[in-house]
N, C-alpha and C positions, 0 to 999 in steps of 0.2 A: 897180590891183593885179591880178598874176594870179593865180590859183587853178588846180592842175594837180591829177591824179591823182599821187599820190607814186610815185616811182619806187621799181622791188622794191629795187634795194640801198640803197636811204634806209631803205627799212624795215628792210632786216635789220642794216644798224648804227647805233647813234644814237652823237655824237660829246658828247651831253652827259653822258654816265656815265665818258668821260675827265672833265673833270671835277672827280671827285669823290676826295676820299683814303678810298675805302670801308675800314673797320674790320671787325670780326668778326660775320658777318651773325648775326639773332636766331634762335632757337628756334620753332619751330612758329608761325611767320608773324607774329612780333612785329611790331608797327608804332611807331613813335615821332612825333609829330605836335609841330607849332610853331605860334605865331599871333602877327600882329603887330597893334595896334593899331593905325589909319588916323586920321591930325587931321582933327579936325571940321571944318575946313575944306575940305580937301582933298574929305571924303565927300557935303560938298555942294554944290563944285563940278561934283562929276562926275555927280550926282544933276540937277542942274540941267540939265545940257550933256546929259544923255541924252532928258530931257523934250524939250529945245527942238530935239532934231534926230531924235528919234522912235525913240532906240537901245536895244539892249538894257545894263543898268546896269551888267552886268559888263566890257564888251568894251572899254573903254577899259584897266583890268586886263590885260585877256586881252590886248590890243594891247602891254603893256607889256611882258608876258611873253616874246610870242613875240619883240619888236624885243631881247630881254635876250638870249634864245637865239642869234637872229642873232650878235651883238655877242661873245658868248662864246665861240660853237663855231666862228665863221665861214662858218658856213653863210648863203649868200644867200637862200635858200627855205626858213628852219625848217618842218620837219613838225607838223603843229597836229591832236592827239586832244582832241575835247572829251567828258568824259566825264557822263553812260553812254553816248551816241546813236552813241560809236564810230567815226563817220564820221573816215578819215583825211585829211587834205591838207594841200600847201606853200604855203605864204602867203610872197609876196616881198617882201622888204625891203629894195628898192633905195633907195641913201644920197639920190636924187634926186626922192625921189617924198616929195609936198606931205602934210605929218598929216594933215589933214583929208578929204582925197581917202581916204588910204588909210584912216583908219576907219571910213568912210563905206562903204566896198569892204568892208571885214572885217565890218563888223557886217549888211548884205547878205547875203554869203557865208553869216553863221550862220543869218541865219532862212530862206533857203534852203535851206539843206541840211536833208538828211532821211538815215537808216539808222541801222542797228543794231551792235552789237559783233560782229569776228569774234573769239570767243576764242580761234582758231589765230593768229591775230596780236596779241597782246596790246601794245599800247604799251607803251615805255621808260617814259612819263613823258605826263601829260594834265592838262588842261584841269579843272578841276572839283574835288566835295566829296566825301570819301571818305563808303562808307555807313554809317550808323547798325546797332551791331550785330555777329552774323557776318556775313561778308561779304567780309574780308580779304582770300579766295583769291581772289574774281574783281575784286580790284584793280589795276590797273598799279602797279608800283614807285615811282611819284612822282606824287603827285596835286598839284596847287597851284592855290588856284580862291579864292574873295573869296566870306567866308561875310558876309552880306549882314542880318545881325542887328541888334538895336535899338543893337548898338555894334558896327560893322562892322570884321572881320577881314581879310588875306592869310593865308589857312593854308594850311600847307605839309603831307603829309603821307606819311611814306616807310616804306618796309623799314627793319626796323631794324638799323644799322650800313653805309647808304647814305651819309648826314651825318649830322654830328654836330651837335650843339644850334649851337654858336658859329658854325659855316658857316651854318646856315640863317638865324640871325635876319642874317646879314648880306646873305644873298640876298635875304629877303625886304625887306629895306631898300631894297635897290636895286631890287627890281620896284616900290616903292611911291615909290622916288625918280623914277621913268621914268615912270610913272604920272602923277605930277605935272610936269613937263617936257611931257608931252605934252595935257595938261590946260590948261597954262598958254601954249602954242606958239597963235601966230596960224597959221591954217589953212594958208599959205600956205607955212610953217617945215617944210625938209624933213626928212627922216629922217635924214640924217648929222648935223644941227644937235642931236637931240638928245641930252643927256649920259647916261650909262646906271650913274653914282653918285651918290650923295646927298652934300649938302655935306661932311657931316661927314666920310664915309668917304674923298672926295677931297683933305680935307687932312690927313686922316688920316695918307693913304700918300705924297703930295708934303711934306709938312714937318714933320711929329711922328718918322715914320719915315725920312726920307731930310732928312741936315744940311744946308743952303743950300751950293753950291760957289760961293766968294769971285774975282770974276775971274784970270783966266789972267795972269801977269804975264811976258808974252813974253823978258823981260829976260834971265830964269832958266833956265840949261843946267845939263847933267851938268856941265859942263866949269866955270861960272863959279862953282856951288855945292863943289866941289872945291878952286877957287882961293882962295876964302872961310876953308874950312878950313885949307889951307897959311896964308894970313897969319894965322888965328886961334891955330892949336895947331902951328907945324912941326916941336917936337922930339917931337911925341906919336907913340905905332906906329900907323901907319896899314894898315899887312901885315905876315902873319909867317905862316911854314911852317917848322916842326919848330924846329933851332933860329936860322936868320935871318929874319929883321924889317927893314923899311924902314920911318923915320917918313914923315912925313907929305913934308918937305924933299925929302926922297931920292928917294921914289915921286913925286914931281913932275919931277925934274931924270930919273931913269931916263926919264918916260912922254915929259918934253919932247924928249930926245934921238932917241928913237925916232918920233917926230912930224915932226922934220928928214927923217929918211931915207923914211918915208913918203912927206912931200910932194914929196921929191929924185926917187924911186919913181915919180913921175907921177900920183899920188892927188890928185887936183881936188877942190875942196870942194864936199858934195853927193855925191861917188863913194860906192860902196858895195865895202868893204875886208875881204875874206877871211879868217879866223885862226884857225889851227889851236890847239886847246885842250888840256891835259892836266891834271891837277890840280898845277899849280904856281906859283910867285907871276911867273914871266915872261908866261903869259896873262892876268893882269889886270893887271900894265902893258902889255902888248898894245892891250888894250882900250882903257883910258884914251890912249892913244897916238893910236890912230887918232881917236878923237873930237877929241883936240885937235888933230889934223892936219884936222878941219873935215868929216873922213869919217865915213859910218858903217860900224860894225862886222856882218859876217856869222859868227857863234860857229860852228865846226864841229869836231866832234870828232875826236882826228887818227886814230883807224882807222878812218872813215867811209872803207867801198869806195868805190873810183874811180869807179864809174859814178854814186855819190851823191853824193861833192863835187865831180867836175863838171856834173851837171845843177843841182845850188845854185849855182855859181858863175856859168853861163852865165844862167841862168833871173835872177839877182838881178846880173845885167851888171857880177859884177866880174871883173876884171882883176889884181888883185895879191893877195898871196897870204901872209900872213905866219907862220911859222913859225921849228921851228929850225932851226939849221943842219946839212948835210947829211942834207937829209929825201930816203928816200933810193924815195919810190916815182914815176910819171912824173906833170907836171902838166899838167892838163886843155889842151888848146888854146886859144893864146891868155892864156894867163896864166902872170904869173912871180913868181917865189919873191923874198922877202924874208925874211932869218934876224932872229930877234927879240935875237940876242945884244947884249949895251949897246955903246952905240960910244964915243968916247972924252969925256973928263969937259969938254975944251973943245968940244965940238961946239957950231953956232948954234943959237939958239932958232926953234922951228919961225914960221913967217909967220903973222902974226895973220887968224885967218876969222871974218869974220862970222856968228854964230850965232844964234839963236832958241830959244824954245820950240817951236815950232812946228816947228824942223830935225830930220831923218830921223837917227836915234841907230843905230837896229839894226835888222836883218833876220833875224827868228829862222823856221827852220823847221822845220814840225810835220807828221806824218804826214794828217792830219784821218780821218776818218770812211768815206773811199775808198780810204787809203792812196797816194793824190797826193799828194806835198810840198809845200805850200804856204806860201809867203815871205810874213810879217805884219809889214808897217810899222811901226815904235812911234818913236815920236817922244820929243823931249828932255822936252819937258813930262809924259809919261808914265809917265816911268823916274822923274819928281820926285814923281808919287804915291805912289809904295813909299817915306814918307818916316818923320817920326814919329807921333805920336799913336798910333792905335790899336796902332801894330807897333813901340812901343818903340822905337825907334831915337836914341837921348838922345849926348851927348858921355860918353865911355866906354864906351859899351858894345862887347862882343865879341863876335863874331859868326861862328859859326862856317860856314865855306861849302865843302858836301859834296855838294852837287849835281853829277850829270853833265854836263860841260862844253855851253855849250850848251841847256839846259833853261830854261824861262821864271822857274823860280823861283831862277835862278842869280842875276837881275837885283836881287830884295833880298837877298839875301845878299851881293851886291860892293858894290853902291852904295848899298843902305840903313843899314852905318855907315861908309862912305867921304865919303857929302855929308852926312853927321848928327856927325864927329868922333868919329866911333867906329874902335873895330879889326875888320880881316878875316880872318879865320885859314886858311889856304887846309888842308884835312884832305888827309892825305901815301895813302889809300888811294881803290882805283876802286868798291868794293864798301865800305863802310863795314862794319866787324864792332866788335863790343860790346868787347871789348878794345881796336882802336885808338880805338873813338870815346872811351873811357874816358880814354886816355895825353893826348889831344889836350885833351881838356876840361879835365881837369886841369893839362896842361903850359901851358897859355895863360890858364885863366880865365874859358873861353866861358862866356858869359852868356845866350846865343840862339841858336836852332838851328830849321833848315827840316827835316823829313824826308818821303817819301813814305810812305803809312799800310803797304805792304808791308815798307818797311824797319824801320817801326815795330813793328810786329807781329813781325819776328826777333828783334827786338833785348830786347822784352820776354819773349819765350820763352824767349830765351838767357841774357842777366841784366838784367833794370832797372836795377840795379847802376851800368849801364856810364854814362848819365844823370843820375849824382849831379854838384850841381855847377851844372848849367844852371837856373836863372832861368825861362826862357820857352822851350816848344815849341812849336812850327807843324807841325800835320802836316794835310796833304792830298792831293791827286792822287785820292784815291778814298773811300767812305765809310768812317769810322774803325770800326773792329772797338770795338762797346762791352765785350766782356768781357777785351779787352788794356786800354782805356782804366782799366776797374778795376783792375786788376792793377798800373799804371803808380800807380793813385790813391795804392793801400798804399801802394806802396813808396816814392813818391817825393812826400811831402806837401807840401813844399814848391816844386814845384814847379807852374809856371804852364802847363796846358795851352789850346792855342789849334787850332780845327778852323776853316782855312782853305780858300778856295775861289776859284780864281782861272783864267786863260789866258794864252797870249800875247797874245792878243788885247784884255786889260786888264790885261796888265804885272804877271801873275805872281799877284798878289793882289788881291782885289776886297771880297770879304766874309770876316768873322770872326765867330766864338763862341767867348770863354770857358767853357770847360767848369767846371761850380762842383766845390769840393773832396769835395762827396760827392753821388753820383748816386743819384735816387730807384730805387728797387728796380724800379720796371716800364720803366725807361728801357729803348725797346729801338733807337732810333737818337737820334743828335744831329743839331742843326741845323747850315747853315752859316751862319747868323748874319747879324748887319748887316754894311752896307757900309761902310769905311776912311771915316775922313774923303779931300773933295774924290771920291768916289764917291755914285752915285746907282744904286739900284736896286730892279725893277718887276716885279710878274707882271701881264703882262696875254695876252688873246687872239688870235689870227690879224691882226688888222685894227688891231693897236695902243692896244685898249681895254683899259684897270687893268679887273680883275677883284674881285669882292670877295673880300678877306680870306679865306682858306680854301678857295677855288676852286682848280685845278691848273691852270695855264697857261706860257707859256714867261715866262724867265727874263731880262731886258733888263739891260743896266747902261748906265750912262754915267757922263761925267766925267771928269776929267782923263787916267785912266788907258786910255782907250779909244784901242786902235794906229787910225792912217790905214787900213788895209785890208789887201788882199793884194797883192803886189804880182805887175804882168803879170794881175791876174784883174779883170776891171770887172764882169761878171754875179754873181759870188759876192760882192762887194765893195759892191756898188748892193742884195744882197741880205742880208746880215748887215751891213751897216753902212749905219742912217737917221740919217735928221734927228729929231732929239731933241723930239717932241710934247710933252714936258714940261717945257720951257727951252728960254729967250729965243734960245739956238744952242745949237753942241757936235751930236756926232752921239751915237746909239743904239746898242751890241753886240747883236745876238739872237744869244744862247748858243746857242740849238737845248736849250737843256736843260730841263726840267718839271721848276717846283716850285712853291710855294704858303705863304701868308703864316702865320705864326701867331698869334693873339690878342695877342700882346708884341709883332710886327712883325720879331720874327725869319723867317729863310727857312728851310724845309725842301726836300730836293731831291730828289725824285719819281724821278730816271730822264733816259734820252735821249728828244728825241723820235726819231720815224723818218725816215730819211733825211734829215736836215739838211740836205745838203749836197745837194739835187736840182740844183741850179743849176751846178753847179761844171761847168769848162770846159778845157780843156786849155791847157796853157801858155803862152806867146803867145811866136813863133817866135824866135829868135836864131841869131846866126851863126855855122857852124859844130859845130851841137848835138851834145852827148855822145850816145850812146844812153841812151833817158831810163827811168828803174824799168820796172818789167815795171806797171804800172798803166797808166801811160800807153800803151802799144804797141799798135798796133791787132788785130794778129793773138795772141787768147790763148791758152792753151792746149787739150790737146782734154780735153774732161769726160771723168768718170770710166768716162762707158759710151763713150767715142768706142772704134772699131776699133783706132786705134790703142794706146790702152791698152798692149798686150800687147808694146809694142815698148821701153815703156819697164822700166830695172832696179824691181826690187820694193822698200821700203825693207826693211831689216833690223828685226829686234824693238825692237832699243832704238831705231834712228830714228823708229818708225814712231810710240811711246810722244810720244817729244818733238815728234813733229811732230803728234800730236792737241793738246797744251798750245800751240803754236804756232794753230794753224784755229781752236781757243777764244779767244786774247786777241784776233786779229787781226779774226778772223770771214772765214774762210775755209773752204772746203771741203778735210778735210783727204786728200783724193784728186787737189789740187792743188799741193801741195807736193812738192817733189823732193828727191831727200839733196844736188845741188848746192847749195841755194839758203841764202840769205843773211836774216836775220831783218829787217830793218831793208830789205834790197830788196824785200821782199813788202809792206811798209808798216807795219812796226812800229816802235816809237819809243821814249823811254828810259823811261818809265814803265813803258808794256807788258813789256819786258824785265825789270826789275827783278820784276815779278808770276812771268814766268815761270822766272823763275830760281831766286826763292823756291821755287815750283810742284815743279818739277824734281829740287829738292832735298831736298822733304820727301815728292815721289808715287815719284821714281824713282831716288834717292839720288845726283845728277849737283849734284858742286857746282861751279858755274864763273864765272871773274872775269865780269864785266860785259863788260869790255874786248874779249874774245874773241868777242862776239856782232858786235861791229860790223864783223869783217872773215872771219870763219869760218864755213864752210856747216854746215849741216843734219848732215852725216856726219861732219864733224871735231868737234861737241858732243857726241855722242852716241857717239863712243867711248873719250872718257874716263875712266878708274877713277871708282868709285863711293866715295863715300865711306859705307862703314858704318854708322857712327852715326846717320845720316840715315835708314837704313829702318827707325827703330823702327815697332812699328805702332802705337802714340799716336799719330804727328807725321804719318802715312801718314791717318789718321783726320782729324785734325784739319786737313790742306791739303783734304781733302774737303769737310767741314764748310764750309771756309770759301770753297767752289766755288757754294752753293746761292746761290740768290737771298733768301731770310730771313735769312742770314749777312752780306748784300751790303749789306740797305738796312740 
């Protein structure tokens, strides 16, 4: 084991105070203290094993501690303060070095050392027993040390509102669980070998809280759980917009037909097949279309600029291109247009393809975190976990599907009651308002509805009203605003609110909470809940270690709904997507996102981590390349102090307004932004947009369709008439309000 002087920037940040979900720190150096009691067994193993090998009694503890801190933060050298004597240094914990050896090392190193406290460096967190008495202020924030009395303790003991009670005794479980693993380890047992949870806690979180997922039944496609429903129910409505409707028969023989001309198209099965989207019911027989043609579907939006549907099209190597007829802007090179219009009632039936669970269904893509577009694999078995159980989705239900064409949570809403015999109701607007969503719900019956918390939040500003009727809501994309959540409570008691959390990358939805009918008064965020049946999901640390219960760590899922990867990306792909340490197979999602258990086994969700995406790689070449978003381009622009500056136009007032709302959602600098530029080419996406549109509307009274952002620059938004009503200063107040970050979580 080495022992090194700690390096200065170890000391100046410690990574265990991530961590923690610190609360409202105490008054005039409150301390809050924990203690666990140790089995008498346990305390006399270790009492024994210190005699026989001439140790100090604690440092098996202290061993446990610091291999706990490793395991947590990811630090290979945790920083070790023993307190009072002060002395700092990194103790290594590499996974290959023999227990025995290394406490042998550790407990060496202590009685060696020698010095005093610097209190211009106060340790995060030490070694040892807080003092008897005053004495508070010259404590470090975390003392955690083994009080060694006629009934031997782990005491923990902190600031108060560092942790909270139920965190700690679950930490201190696991120092005492490590403690005994290492107690118990033949000398020779390395340090990766040992587990860093106690029984109880690890089936705690592998089987009380995560359902058993029942094997993969490869059998089962989009396509054959579809045909299921046709011979089950084929005079029932399987789609309807405004006032036509296809049952189930018709949407079969429509998707079949158009599945002929596909494969006639030169779409091989296994290809990946293009499709312009609009909200109408010809895109999702589209869809279905192309699957049954044995292809999968690429969703694109059809005002998606040119330079963005052909770097999707080229980057995700398709070739064909389906839309309507006389689409009238030019296509990408190398590919060609197919009109989705029906062909005639005797056309042949398309050529039977071999399918699986395991075959490529979609390629949806997302802005990510850089603003590179990034194509996410999801497979047929995928799209089968957005199924029923926890999301409702029974024979009759109606489902309303208002999503931006193209958006991951488009996927339950077409096929969650398309393969469950239920109805789709495609909504006739690109912006959803509280009026049409009203006419629609009512005109149809919907029973279930997706929305983004943005659109949510308008809709109950404007009227609750509009939501009478609906059964069950899903709202997600971002943290739900608790004080609309009440406001929705009054008005709408009967209905069933659900705070969803999901990605393309696990197929739209992953985890859920029911929100109860009446919220305690101090509630100031919601959880996102458990995970869907056939989902699996984990907080653990850097190195793929569960954490205990109320620690913050990143956010793991697995399970059926987990996409193949990214597609053309193998370093970002090899890097958010493992091998599943907690099942027999199946790979691993790392969300990139922090969040942490709660005593009920619900998740709460902390925040992004930072940079996620460090790995990410540039596209992998194709023939004939479009010019690809300005993210990708090697030569970027010149910064704000460049010379050249002065050459470029200045923006105007009101661009300059929308363009700081723009550098905010995106996270850009907004002296980067130009009045040409395009929202969705800078790297923003339909969510994002939807945020800023809201923004827009209630900071700088600019109301404007959705639709418009995906093909209009910077200076054609922004010189749109204002709408009045919009700059009251209530609503000017309240998009403030709900800019902060205490609004957010």
């Amino acid at each position: 084991m080495a022992n090194a002087t700690l390096p200065e920037p170890l000391q100046a940040s410690d990574a265990l105070l991530d961590l923690f979900a610190r609360g409202e720190p105490g008054r005039d150096g409150a301390r809050h203290a924990s203690a666990l009691a140790l089995p008498a067994a346990l305390v006399e193993r270790t009492r024994s094993q210190a005699a026989e090998h001439g140790r100090l009694p604690d440092t098996v503890y202290l061993g446990a501690w610091i291999l706990a801190l490793s395991r947590w933060t990811g630090a290979a050298a945790p920083a070790l303060t023993e307190w009072p004597r002060g002395l700092r240094r990194a103790i290594d914990c590499g996974s290959t070095l023999a227990t025995g050896a290394w406490l042998a090392a550790l407990d060496a190193s202590r009685m060696a050392a020698s010095g005093t406290l610097n209190e211009a460096r106060m340790p995060i967190h030490a070694w040892g027993l807080a003092p008897q008495g005053d004495g508070h202020g010259r404590t470090p924030p975390l003392l955690i040390g083994l009080d060694n009395a006629d009934t031997p303790r782990l005491w923990l003991d902190r600031e108060a509102g560092l942790v909270d009670d139920a965190t700690a005794a679950e930490l201190l479980e696991a120092v005492a669980a490590i403690t005994e693993h290492l107690s118990d380890a033949p000398a020779w047992r390395t340090l990766g070998d040992i587990a860093s949870l106690s029984t109880r806690q690890r089936a705690q979180q592998l089987s009380d809280w995560n359902r058993p997922t029942p094997p993969c039944d490869a059998t089962r496609t989009v396509v054959s759980l579809f045909d299921a429903q046709v011979a089950a129910r084929p005079d029932a409505i399987a789609l309807a917009r405004g006032d036509e409707a296809l049952s189930y028969r018709a949407l079969e023989a429509r998707a079949s037909r158009l599945a002929t001309r596909v494969q006639a198209a030169g779409a091989a099965p296994g290809a990946t097949v293009g499709v312009l989207l609009d909200h109408s019911m010809a895109s999702v027989v589209a869809l279905l279309a192309v699957l049954k043609a044995g292809a999968a579907y690429l969703p694109l939006q059809a005002g998606l600029p040119h330079e963005q549907l052909a770097f999707r099209m080229h980057d995700a190597g398709a070739r064909l291109l389906l839309g309507p007829e006389g689409w009238p802007h030019p296509l990408p090179a190398g590919v060609s247009l197919l009109h989705t219009g029906d062909a005639e009632a005797a056309a042949p039936s398309p050529t039977p393809v071999a399918l699986d669970g395991h075959s490529l269904a979609c390629v949806l893509y997302t802005a990510g975190t850089t603003g590179v577009p990034k194509g996410t694999e999801i497979l047929h078995r995928a799209i089968l976990a957005v199924g029923p159980g926890d999301l409702g989705f029974q024979p009759g239900a109606v489902v309303l599907h208002a999503a931006l064409p193209g958006m991951d949570v488009s996927a339950a809403e077409i096929w969650g009651p398309l393969l469950n015999g239920g109805c789709c109701v495609v909504h006739d607007e690109v912006q959803p308002t509280a009026r049409g969503l009203a006419r629609t719900i009512a005109g149809h019956g919907v029973s279930a509805a997706f929305l983004p918390g943005t659109v949510f939040n308008r809709l109950i500003d404007d009227d609750p009203a509009s939501l009478r009727g609906l059964r069950q809501l899903f709202v997600g994309g971002e943290a739900l605003s608790v004080p609309h959540v009440r406001r929705a409570l009054e008005a709408l008691p009967a209905l069933q609110f659900v705070h969803a959390y999901g990605s393309a990358e696990c197929t739209a939805i992953a985890l859920s909470y029911t929100v109860p009918a009446r919220l305690p008064a101090d509630t100031a965020s919601l959880p996102i809940g458990h995970p869907i049946a056939d989902t699996t999901a984990y907080i653990t640390g850097p190195t793929l270690d569960l954490l205990p219960a109320g620690l913050v760590g990143e956010l793991c899922l697995g399970g059926r709904g987990v996409a193949r990867g990214y597609i053309g990306r193998p370093t970002l792909t090899a890097e958010r997507f493992v091998a599943d340490p907690f099942a027999a197979e199946g790979r691993l999602y790392r969300t990139g996102d922090r969040a942490r258990l709660r005593p009920d086994g619900g998740i709460e969700f902390r925040g992004r981590q930072q940079d996620p995406e460090a790995a990410i790689e540039p596209p992998r070449a194709v023939a004939a390349p479009p010019a690809p978003p300005r993210q990708q381009q090697q030569q970027p622009r010149p910064s704000s102090s460049s010379s050249l500056q002065s050459t470029r136009p200045l923006l105007q007032p009101e661009q300059a307004q929308l363009a700081q709302l723009w550098a905010s959602a995106i996270g850009l600098d907004v002296n980067d932004i130009h009045s040409g530029d395009n929202f969705f080419a800078l790297g923003g996406h339909s969510v994002l947009a939807m945020r800023v549109i809201q923004q827009a509307e209630e900071l700088l009274g600019l109301r404007t369709e959705p639709s418009r952002y995906l093909s209009e620059t910077l200076a054609q938004l922004a010189v749109h008439p204002r709408h009045a009503a919009a700059q009251t200063p209530v609503r000017r107040l309240l998009a403030r309000l709900r800019a902060l970050p205490f609004w957010k979580r």
